[in-house]
C-alpha positions as CSV (number, residue, x, y, z in Angstrom):
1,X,155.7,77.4,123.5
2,X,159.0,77.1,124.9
3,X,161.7,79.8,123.8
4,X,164.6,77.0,125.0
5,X,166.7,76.2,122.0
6,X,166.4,72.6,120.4
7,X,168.8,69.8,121.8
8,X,170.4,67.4,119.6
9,X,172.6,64.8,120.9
10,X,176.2,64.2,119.1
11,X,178.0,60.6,119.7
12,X,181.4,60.4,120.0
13,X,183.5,56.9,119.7
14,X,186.7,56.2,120.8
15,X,188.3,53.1,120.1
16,X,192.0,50.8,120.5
17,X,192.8,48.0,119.4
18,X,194.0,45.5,122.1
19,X,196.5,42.4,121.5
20,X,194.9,39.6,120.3
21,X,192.5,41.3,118.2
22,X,190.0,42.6,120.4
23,X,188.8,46.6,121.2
24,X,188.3,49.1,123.6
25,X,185.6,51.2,123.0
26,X,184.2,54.3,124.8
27,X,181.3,55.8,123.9
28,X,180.9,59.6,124.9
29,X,177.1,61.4,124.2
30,X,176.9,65.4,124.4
31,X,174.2,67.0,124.2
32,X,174.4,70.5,122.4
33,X,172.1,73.5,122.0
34,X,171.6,75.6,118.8
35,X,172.1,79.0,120.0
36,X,174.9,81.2,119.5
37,X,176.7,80.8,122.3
38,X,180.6,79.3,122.9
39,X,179.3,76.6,125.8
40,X,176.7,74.5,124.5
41,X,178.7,73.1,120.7
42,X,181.5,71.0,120.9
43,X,184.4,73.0,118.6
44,X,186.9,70.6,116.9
45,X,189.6,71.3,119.0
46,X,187.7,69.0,122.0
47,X,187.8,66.1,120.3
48,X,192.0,65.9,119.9
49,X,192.0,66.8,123.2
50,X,189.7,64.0,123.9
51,X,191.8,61.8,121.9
52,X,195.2,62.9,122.8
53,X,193.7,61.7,126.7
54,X,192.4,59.0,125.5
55,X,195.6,57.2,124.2
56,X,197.1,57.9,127.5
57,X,194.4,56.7,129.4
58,X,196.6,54.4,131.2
59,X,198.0,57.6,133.0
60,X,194.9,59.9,133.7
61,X,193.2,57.0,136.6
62,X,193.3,58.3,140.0
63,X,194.4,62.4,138.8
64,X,192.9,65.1,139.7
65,X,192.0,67.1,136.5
66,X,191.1,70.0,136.2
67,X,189.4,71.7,132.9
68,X,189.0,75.5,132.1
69,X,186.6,77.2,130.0
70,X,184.8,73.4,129.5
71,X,182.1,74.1,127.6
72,X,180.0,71.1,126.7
73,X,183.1,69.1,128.4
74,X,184.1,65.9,126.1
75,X,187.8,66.2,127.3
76,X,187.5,66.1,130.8
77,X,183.8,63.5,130.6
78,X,186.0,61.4,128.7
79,X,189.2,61.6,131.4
80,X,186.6,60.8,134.1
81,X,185.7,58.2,132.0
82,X,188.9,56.8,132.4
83,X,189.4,56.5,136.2
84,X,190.3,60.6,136.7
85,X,188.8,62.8,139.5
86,X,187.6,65.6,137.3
87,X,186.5,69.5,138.4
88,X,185.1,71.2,135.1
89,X,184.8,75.0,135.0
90,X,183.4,77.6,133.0
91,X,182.6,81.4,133.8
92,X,181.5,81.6,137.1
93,X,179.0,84.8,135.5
94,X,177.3,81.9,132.9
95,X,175.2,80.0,135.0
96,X,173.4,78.6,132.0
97,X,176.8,77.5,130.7
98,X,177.2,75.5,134.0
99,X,173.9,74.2,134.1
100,X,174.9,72.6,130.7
101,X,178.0,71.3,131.9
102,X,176.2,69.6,134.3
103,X,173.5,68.0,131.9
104,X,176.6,67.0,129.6
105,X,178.0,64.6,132.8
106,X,174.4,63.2,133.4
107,X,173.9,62.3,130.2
108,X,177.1,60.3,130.5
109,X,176.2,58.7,133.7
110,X,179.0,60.7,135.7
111,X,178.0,61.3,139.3
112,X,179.3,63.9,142.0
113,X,181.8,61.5,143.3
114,X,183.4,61.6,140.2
115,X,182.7,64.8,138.9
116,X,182.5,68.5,140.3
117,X,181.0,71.1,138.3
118,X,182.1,74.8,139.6
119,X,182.4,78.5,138.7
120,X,186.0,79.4,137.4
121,X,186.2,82.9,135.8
122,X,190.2,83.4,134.2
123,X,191.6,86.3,135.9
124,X,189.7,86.4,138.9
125,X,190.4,85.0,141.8
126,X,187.1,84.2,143.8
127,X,186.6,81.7,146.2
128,X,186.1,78.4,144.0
129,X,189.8,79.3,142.5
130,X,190.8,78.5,146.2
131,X,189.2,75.9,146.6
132,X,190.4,73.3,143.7
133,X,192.7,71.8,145.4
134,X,195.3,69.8,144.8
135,X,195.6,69.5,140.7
136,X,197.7,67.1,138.5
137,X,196.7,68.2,135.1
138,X,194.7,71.0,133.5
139,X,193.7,70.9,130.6
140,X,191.6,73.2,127.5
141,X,190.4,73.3,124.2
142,X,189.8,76.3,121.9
143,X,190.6,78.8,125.5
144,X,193.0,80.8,123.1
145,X,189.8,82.2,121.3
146,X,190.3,85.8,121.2
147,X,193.4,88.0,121.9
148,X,191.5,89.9,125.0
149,X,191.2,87.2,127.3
150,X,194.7,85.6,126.4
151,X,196.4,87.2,129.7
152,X,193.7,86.5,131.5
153,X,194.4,82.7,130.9
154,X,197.8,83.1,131.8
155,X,197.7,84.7,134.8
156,X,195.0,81.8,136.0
157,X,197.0,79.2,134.5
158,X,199.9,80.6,135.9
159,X,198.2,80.6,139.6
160,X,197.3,77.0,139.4
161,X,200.8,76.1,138.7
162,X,202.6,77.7,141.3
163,X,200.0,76.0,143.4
164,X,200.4,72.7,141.8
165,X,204.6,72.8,141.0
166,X,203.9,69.1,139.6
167,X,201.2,69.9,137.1
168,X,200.9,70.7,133.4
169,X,198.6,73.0,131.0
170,X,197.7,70.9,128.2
171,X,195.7,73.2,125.9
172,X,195.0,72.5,121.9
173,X,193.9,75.7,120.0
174,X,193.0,76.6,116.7
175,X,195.2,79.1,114.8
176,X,193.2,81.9,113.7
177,X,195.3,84.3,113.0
178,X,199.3,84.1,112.6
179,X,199.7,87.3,113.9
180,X,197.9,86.1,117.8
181,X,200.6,85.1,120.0
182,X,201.1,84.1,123.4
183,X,204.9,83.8,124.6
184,X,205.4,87.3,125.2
185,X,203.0,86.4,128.3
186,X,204.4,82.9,128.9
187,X,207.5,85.2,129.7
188,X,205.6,87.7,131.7
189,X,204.5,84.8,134.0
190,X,207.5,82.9,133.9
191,X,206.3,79.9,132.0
192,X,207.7,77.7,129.6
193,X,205.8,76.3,126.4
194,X,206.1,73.1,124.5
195,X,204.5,72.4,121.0
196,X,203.4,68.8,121.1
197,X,203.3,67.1,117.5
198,X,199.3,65.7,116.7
199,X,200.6,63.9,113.5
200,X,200.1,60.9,114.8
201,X,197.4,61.2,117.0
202,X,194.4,58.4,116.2
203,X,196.7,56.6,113.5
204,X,196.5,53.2,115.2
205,X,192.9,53.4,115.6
206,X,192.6,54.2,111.7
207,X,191.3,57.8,113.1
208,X,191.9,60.5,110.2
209,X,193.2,63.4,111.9
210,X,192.4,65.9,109.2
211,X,189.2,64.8,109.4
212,X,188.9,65.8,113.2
213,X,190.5,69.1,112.2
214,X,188.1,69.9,109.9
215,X,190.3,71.6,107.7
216,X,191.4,73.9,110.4
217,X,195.1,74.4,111.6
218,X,195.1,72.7,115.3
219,X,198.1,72.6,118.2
220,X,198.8,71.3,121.4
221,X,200.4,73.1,123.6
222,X,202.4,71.8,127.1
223,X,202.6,74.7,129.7
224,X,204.5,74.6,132.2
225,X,206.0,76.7,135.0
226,X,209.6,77.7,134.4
């Protein structure tokens, strides 16, 4: 009997409505694990991300972006989706993690040509941190998940900017506690934060965005270097 945790598969729709009367629709599966593990379930703050990309869709064919901490991925499978070059990372010490990642993008149909999978740990700087590349956007969902590994963020995020002048963190977060903060780092590191309003995010695809919440308090987040 195998000790592997059951699979279940979770749909995700995203939909516009075009002139004329007619729809776009993208259709995302991810497959997630029941275990107790971060990597393998997909925590509400993915899908506003998702969403938030997906309404600029126009904007994300032909970048290069790049997502930390990915988990089972649906922001950056849905920006590849979309035309985008995408590099997902996780910990570079949870091979199981990547593995996943990896099953997420061929359940979606996503080659290598389109998608690179790689071993991104935040605060250290190994050899796959050197060898990103060029980036136009990062992106992440739910990083800011516990206070220890907040500078540790920073400092990578912070890296990949100064490589990449031109790019942008986009990263939505659940507040868990109002006493957590980040801009005494965002100072340390010389970067500069905007709050980016989600009140209207999925309105004119009749999307209810307290429902995506699920009752949690969810922001987004523009980092940028100073």
């Amino acid at each position: 009997m195998s000790d592997e945790p059951c699979e279940q598969i979770k749909k995700f729709v995203f939909n516009s409505k075009k002139e004329g009367g007619s729809s776009e629709i993208l259709e995302i599966l991810i497959p997630e694990k029941l275990q107790a593990s971060y990597s393998f379930y997909t925590w509400p703050c993915a899908p506003i991300l998702a969403w938030f990309l997906w309404e600029r869709r126009a904007d994300l064919s032909g970048k290069h972006i790049l997502e930390l901490g990915a988990g089972t991925a649906l922001p950056g499978i849905l920006a590849a989706k979309c035309g985008a070059t995408v590099t997902l990372t996780d910990s570079a010490v949870l091979p199981k993690s990547l593995q996943h990642i990896k099953r997420c993008c061929e359940v979606n149909g996503l080659n290598n040509n389109q998608v690179r999978v790689t071993g991104l740990s935040w605060g250290l700087f190994l050899t796959s941190t050197f060898a990103l590349g060029p980036v136009d956007l990062i992106i992440g969902s739910d990083c800011f998940y516990d206070p220890s590994v907040f500078e540790d963020i920073i400092v990578t995020v912070s890296y990949l900017l100064d490589c990449n002048p031109q790019a942008r963190f986009l990263s939505v977060y659940q507040e868990r506690s109002a006493d957590w903060s980040i801009e005494h780092l965002l100072h340390k590191w010389k970067l500069r934060c905007e709050h980016i309003p989600l009140n209207t995010l999925g309105t004119e695809s009749g999307v209810d965005i307290n429902e995506l919440m699920h009752d949690h308090t969810i922001h987004l987040l523009e980092i940028t270097k100073n």
